[in-house]
PALUMLO-765348 format. One record per residue: residue in three letters; x, y, z of N, C-alpha, C in turn. Coordinates in steps of 0.001 Angstrom, whole numbers, padded with zeros to 6 digits, always signed. Each point is the difference from the previous one (the first is absolute). Layout:
alaXYZXYZXYZ
...
// end
This chain:
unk-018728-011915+021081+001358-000121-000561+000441+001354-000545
unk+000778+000767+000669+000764+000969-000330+001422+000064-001204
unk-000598+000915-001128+001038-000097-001071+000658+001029+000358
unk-000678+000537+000140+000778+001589-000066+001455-000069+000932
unk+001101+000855-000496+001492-000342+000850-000687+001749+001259
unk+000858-000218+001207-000369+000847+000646+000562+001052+000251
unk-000059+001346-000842+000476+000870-000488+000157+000863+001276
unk-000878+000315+000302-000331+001158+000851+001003-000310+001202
unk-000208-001392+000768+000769-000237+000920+001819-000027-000336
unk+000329-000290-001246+000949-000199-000528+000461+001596-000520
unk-000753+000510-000127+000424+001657-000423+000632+000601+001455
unk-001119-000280+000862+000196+000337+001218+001125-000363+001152
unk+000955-001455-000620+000734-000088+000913+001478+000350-000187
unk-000117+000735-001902+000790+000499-000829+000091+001118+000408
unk-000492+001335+000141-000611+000958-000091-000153+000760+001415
unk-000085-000938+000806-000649+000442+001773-001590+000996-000434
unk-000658-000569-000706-001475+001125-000568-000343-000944-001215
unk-001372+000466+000263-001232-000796-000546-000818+001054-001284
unk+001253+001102-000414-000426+000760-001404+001654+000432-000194
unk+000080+000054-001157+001005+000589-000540+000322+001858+000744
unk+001602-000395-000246+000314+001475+000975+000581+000583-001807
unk+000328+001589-000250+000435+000277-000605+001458-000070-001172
unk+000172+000210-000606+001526-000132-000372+000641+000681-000720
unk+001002+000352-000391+000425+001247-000542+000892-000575-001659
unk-000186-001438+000364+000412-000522-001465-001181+000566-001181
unk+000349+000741-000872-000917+000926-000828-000222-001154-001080
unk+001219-000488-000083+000188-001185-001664-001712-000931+000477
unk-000124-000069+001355-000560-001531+000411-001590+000454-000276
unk+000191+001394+000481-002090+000318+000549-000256+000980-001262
unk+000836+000811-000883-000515+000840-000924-001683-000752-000526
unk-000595+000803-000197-001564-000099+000131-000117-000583-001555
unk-001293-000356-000131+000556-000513-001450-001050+001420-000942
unk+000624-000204-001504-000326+000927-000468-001798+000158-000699
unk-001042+000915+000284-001195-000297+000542-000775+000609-001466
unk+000208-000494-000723-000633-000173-001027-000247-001533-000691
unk-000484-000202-000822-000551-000533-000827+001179-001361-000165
unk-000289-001497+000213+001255-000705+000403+000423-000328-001361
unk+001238+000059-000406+000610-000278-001496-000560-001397-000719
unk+000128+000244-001420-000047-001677-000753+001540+000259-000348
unk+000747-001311+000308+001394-000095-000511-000625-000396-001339
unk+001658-000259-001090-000009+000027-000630-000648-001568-000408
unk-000894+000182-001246-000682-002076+000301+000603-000374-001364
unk+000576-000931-000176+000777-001189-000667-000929-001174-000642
unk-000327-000334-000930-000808-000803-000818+000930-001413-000151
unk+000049-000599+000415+001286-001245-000432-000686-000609-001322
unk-001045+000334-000179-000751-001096-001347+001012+000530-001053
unk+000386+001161+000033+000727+000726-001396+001470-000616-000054
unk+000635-000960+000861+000850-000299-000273+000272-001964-000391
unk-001296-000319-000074+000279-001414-000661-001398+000050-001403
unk-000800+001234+000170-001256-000138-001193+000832+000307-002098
unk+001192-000262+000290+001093+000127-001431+000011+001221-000787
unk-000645+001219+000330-000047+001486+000103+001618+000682+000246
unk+000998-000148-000771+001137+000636+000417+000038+001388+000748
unk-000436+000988-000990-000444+001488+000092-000445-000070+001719
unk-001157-000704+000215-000914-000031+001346+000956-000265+001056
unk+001099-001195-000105+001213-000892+000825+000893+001082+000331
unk+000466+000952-000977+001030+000596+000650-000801+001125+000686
unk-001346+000379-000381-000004+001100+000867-000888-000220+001577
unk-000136-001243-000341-000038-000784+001821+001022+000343+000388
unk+001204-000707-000444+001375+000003+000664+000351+000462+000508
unk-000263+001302-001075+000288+001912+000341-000428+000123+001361
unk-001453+000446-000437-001008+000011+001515+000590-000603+001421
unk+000187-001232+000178+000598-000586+000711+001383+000659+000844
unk+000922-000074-000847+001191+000826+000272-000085+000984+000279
unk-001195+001411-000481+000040+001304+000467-000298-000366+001208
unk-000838-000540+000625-000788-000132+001106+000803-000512+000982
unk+001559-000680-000240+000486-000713+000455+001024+001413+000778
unk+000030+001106-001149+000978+000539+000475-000375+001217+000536
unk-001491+000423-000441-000310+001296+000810-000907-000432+001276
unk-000745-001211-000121-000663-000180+001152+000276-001275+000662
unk+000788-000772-000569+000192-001525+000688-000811-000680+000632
unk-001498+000357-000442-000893-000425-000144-001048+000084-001174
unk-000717-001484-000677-000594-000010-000382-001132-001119+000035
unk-001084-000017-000446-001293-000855-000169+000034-000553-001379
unk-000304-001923+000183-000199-000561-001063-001065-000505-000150
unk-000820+000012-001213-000968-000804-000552-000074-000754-001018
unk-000789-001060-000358+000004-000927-000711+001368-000755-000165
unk+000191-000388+001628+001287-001026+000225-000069-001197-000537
unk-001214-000669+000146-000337-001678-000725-000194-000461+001568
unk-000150+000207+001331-000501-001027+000758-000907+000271+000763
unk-001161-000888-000370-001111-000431+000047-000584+001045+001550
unk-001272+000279-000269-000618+000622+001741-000591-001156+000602
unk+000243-001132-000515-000437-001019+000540+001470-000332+001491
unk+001042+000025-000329+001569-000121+000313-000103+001062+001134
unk-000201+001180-000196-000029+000974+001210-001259-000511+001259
unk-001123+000075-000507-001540-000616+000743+000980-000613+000594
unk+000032-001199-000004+000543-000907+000803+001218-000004+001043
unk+001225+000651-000519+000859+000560+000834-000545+001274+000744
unk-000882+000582-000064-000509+000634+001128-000956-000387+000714
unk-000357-001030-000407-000893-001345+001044+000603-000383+001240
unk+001404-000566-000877+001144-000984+001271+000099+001101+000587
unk+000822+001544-000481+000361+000757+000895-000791+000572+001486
unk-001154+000087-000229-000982+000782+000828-000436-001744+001270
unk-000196-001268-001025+000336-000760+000724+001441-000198+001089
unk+000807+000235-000288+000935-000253+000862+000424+001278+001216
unk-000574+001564-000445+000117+000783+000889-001515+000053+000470
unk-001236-001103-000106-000526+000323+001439+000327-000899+000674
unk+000943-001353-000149+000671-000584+001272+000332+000586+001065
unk-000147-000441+001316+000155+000572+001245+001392+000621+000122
unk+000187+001555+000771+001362+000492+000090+000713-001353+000760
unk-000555-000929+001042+000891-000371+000164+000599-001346-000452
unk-000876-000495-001140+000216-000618-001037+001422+000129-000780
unk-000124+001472-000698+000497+000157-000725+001960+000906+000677
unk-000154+000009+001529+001404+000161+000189+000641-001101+000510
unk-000794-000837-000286+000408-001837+000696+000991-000482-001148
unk+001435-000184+001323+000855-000676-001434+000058-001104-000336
unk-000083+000042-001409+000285-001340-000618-001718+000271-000894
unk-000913+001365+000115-001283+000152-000559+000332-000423-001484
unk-000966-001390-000212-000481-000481-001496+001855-000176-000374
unk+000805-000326+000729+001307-000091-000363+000923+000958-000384
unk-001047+001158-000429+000908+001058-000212+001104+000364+000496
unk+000781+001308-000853+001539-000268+000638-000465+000694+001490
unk+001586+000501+000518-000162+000997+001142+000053+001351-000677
unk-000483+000752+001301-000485+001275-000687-000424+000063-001390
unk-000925-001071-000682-001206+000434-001115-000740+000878+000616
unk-000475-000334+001280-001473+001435+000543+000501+001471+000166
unk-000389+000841-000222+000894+000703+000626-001544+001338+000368
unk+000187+000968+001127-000761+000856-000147+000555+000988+000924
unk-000459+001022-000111+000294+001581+000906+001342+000306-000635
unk+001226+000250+000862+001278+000208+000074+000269+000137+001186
unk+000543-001117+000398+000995-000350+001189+001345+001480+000329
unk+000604+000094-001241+001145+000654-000427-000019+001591+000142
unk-001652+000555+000075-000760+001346-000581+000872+000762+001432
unk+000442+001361-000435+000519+000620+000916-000827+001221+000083
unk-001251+000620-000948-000916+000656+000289-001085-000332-000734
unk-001477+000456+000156-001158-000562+000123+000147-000003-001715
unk+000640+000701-001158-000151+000587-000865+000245-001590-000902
unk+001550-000873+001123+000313-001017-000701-000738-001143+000160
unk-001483-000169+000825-000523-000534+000416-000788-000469-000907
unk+000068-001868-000614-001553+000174-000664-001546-000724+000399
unk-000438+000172-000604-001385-000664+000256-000844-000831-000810
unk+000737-001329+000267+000238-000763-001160+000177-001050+000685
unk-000233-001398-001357+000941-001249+000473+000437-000670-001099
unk+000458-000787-000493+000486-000549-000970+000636-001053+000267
unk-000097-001085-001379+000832-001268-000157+000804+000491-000758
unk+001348-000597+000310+001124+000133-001149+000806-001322-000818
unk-000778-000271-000945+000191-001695-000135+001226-000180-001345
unk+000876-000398+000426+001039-000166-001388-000582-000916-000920
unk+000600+000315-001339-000102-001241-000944+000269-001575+000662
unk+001056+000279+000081+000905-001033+000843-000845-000931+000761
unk-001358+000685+000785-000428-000639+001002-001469-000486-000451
unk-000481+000140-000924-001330-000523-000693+000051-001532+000186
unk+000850-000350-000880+000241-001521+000169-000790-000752+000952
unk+000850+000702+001170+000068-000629+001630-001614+000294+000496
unk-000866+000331-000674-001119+000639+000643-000782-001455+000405
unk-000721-000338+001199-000842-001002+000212-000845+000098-001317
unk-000225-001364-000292-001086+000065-000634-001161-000807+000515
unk-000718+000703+000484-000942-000554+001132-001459+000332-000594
unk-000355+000101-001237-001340+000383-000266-000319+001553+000432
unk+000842+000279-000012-001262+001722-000407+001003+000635-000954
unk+000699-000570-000907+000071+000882-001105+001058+001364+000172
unk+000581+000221+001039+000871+000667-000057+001036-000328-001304
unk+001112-001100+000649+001174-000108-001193-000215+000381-001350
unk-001249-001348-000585-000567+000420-001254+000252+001606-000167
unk-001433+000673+000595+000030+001054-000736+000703+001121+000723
unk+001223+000090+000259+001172+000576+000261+000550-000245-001475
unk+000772-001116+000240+000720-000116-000933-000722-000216-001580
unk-001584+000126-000157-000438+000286-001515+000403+001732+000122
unk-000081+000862+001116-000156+001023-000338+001234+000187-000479
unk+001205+000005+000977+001725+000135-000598+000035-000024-001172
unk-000313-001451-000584+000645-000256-001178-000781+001427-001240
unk-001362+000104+000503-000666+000751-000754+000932+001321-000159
unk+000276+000627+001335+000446+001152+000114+001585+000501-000603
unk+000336-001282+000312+001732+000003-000049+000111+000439-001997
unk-000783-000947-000406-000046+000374-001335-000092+000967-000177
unk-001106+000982+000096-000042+001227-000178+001346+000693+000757
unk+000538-000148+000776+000974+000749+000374+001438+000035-000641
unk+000172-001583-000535+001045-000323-000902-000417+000852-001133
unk-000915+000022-000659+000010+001015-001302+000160+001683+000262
unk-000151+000293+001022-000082+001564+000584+001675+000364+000280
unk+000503-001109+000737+001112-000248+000151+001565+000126-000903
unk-000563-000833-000880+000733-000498-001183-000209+001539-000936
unk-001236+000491+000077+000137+001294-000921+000467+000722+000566
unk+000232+000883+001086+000122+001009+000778+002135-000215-000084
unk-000288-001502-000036+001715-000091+000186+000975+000763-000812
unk-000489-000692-001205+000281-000102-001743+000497+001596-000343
unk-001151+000869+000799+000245+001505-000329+001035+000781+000584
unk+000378-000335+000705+001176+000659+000802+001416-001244-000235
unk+000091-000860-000934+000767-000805-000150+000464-001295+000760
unk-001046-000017+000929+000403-001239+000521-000459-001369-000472
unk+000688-001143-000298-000777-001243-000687-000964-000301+001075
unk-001110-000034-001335-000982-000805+000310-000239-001293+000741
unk+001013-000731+000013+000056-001108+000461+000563-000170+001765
unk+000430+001538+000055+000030+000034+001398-001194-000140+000888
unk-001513-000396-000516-000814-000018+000911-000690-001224-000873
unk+000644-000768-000601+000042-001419-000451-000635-001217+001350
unk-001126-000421-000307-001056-000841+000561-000125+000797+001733
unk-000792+000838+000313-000398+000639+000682-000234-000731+001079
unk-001004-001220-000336-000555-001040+000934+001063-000794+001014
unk+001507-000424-000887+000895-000261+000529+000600+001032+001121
unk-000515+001039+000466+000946+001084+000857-000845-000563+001360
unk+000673-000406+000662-000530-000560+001445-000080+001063+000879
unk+000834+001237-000176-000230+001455+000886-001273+000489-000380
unk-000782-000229-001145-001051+000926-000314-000684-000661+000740
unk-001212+001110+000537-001269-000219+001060-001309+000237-000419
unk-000974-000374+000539-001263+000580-000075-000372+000296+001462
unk-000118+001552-000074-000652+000596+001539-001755-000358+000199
unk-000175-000243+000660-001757+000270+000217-000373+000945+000694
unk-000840+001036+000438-000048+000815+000216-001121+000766+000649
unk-000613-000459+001405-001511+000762+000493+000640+001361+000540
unk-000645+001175-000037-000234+001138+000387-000661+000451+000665
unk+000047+000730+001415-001032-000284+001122-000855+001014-000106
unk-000800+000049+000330-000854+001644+000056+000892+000946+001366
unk-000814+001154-000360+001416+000890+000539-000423+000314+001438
unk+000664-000511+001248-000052+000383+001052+000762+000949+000854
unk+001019+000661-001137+000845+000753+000711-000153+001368-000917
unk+000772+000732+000514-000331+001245-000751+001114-000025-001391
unk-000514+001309-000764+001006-000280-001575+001446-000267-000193
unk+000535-000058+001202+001041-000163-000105+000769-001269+000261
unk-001036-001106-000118+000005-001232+000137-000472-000715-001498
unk+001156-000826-000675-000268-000099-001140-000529-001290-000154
unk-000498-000764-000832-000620-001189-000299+001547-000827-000556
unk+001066+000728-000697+001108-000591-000093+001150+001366-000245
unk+000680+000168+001007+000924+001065-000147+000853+000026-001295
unk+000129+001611-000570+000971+000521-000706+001087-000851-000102
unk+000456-001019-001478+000862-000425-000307+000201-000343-001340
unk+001537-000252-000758-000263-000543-001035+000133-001772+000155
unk+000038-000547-001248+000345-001501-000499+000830-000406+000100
unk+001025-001156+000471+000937+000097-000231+000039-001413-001425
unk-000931-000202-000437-000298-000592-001244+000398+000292-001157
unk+000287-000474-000966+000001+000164-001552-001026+001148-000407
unk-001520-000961+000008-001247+000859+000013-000657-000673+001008
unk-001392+000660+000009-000877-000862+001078-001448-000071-000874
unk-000532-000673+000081-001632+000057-000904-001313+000139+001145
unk-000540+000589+000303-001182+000133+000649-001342-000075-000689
unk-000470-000636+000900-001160-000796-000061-001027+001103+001434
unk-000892+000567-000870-000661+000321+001193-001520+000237-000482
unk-000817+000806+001375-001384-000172-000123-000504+001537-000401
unk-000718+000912-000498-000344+001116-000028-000587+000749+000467
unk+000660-000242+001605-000157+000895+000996+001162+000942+000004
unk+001132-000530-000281+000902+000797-000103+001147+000314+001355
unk+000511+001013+000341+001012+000219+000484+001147+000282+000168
unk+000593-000748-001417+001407+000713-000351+000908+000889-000298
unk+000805+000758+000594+000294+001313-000535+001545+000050-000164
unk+000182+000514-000872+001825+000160-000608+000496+001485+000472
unk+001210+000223+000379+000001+001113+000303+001235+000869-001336
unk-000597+000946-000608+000440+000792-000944+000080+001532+000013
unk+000982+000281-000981+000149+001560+000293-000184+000740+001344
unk+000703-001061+001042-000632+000944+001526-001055-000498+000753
unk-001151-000862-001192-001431+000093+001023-000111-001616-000329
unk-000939+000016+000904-000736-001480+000254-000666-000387-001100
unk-000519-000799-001295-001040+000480-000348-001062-001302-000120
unk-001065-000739+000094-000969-000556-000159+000021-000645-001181
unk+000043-001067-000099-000248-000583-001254-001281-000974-000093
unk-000753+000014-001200-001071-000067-000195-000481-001361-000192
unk-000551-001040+000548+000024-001268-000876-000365-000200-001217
unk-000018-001136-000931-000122+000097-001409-000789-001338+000025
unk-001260-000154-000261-000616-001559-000120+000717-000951-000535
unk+000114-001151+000331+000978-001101-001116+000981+000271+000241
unk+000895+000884+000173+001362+000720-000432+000879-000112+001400
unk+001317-000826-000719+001029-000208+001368+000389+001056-000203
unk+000894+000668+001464+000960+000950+000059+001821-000733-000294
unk+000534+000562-000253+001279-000053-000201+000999+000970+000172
unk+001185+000304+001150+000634+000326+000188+001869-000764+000159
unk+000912+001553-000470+001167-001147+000203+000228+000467+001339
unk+001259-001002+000310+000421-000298+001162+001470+000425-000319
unk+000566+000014+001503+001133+000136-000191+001088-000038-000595
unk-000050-002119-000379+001030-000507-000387+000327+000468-001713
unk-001503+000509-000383+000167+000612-001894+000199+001416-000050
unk-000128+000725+001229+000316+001373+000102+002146-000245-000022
unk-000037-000663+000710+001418+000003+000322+001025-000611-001427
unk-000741-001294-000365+000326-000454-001563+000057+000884-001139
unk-001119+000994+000356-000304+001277-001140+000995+000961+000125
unk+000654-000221+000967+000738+001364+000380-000586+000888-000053
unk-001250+000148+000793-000749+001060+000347-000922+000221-000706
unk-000077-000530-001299-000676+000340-001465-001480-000546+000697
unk-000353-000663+000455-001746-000479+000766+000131+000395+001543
unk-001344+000274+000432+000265+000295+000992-000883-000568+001407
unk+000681-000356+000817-000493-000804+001002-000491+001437+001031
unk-001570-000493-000161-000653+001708+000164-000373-000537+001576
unk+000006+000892+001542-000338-000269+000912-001515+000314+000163
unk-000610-001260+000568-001651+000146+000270-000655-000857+001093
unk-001367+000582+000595-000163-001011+000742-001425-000135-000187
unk-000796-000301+001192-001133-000408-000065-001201+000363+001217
unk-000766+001131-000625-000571+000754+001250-001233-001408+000653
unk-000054+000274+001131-001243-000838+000699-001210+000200-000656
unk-000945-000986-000384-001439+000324-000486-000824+000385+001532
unk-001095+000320-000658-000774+000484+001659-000972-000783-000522
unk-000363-000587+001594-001359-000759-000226-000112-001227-000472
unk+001171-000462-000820+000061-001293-001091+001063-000853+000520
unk+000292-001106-000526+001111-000412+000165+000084-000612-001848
unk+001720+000109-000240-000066+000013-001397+001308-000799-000271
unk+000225-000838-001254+001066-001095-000203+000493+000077-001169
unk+000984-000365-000102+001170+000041-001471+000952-000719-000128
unk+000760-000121-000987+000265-001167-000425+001529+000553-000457
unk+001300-000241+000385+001323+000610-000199+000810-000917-000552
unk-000003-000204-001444+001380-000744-000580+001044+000479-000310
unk+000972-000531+001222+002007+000835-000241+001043-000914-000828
unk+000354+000411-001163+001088-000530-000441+001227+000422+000335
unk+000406-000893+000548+001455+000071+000754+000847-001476-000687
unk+001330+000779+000019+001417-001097-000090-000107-000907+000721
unk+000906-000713-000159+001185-000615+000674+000214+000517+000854
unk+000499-000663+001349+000757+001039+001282+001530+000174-000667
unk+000709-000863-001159+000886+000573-000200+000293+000510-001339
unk-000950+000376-000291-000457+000714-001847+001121+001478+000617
unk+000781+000142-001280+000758+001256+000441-000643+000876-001087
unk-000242+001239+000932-001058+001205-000790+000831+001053-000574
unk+000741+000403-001059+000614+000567-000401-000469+000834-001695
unk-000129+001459+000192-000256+000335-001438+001305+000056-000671
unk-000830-000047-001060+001465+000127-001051+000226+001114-000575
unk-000806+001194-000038+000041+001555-000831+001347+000449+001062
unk+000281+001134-000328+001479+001140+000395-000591+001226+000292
unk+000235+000400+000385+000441-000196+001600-001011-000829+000590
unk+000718-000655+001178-001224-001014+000557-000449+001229+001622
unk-001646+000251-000241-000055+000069+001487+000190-000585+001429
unk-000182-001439-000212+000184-000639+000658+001438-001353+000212
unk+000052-000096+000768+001145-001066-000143-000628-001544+000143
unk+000660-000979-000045-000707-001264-000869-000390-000921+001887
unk-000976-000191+000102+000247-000915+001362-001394-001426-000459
unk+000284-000911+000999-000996-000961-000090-001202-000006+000966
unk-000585-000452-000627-001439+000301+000751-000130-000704+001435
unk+000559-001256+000101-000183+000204+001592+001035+001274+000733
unk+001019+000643-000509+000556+001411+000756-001129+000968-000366
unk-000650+000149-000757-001333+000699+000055-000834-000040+000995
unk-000265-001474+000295-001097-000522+001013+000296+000119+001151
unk+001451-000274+000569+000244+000462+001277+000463+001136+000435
unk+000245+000560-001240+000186+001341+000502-001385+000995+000943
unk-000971+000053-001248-001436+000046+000263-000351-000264+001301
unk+000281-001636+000275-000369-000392+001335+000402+000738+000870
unk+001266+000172-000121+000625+000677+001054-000528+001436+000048
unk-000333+000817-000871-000337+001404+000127-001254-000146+000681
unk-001046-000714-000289-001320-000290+000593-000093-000599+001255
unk+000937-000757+000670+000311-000276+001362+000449+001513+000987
unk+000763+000482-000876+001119+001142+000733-001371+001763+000121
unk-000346-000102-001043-000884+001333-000496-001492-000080-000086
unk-000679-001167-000364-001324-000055-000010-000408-000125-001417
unk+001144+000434-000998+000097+000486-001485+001003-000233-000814
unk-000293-001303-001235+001182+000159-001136+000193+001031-000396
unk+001494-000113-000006+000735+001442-001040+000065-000568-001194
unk+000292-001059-000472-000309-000490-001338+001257+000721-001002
unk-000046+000330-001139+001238-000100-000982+000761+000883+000294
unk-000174+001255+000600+001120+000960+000570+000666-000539+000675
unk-000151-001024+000363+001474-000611+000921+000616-000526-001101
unk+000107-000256-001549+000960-000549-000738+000220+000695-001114
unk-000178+001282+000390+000297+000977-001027+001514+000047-000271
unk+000369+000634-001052+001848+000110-000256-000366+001306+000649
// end
């Protein structure tokens, strides 16, 4: 029983070649930077419910710098259990060694259409190509999950609820500071757009210029990652690629679009992707908070960079750039 999706042949009928040809997109292949891989900035959440005022605001602080010079950061001592993760990376690894042709069979475990998704159909050079597969499962669609004895639904949806919490409080603070009510990200769990990605990573059969998940940002609120400490992730800053380091215990956290654009620029939806491991194959865990398709995204500071649109004109816009180019352009299309 074959899991694996079939890359090589699928690169190859993309491509007319069975290795990556060169490219002159510099943004896509810049090398990454070859030192020592960064610790972002790490975030303690215990300091903001242990009744320590002094300690609370200078989480907060922390939080927010990180929000605005690196739009990424790492949290620890969230409150949910390693018992909660174990297990959601049980189901996960369970459900991606189901057979590839299992898992492009429609109507798989009921899931929607296009939940599977892998390579890029869309990739117009090897650079946009990934090497990867992923579920993309909405809130919305947990519900609907068979419940057939192996524990998927359950522990899906124990993990959500686990996660969503933590994201509503990250959320709700990050808002507050740049003036937006808090209550705009009021019961998290209720947002039927938010997803949980799953996430295998193939070992690397192509050369470096084949990514495990191509150069992009979020188009999320934030996203929370869940991963293993092998690593892979890299943000691209000041020019260069750079490596980021895993942190035991410790989720990653980055914003996304939709709070870069709310911020009026003030956070920043930082572009990154995800180099291939060699030798391994490696999995993670992607929670996106997203609107409403018709949540209208509008900051309120003066001058506004952006002009106010709704998130499904977000979403199809996107679509459309990634059909047409290989690549979201993302908020420069709604700049004033």
């Amino acid at each position: 029983m074959a899991s694996q999706p079939p890359f090589e042949t699928n690169f190859s009928s993309i491509f007319g070649s069975s290795s990556p040809r060169s490219t002159s997109d510099s943004n896509m292949v810049t090398p990454t930077v070859q030192t020592a891989r960064i610790k972002l900035p790490l975030i303690d959440l215990s300091h903001l419910t242990n009744g320590d005022e002094v300690k609370r605001k200078r989480c907060v602080k922390q939080m927010v710098e990180a929000a605005i010079e690196w739009g990424f950061f790492q949290i620890v001592n969230h409150g949910i259990p390693k018992e909660v993760f174990d297990m959601m990376f049980l189901e996960e690894k369970k459900l991606f060694d189901r057979s590839f042709s299992e898992k492009v069979r429609e109507n798989f475990l009921d899931f929607s259409t296009n939940c599977y998704r892998w390579g890029n159909p869309n990739a117009t050079s090897p650079a946009q190509y990934s090497l990867s597969e992923a579920f993309h499962i909405t809130l919305g669609e947990i519900s609907s999950f068979p419940d057939d004895g192996n524990n998927l639904r359950t522990t899906v949806g124990m993990y959500v609820q686990e996660i969503a919490r933590v994201a509503q409080m990250i959320c709700e603070i990050l808002a507050k500071q740049v003036n937006v009510n808090p209550k705009y990200f009021k019961n998290i769990c209720e947002l039927k757009n938010s997803f949980l990605r799953l996430n295998k990573y193939h070992p690397r059969i192509f050369g470096s210029e084949v990514f495990g998940l191509v150069p992009h940002t979020d188009t999320s609120f934030i996203t929370i990652l869940s991963q293993d400490q092998i690593g892979g992730l890299e943000l691209f800053k000041n020019g260069q690629w750079i490596g980021v380091k895993p942190c035991s215990e410790a989720l990653t956290v980055n914003i996304g679009d939709m709070f870069q654009a709310l911020s009026n620029g003030v956070y920043q939806s930082v572009r990154h992707r995800v180099i291939s491991p060699v030798n391994i194959e490696r999995l993670s865990l992607a929670f996106f908070v997203c609107p409403y398709l018709e949540t209208k995204i509008e900051c309120f500071a003066n001058p506004k960079k952006y002009r106010s649109f709704s998130f499904r004109e977000y979403k199809e816009q996107s679509e459309r750039d990634v059909k047409e180019t290989g690549d979201k352009v993302g908020l420069s299309r709604f700049l004033i």
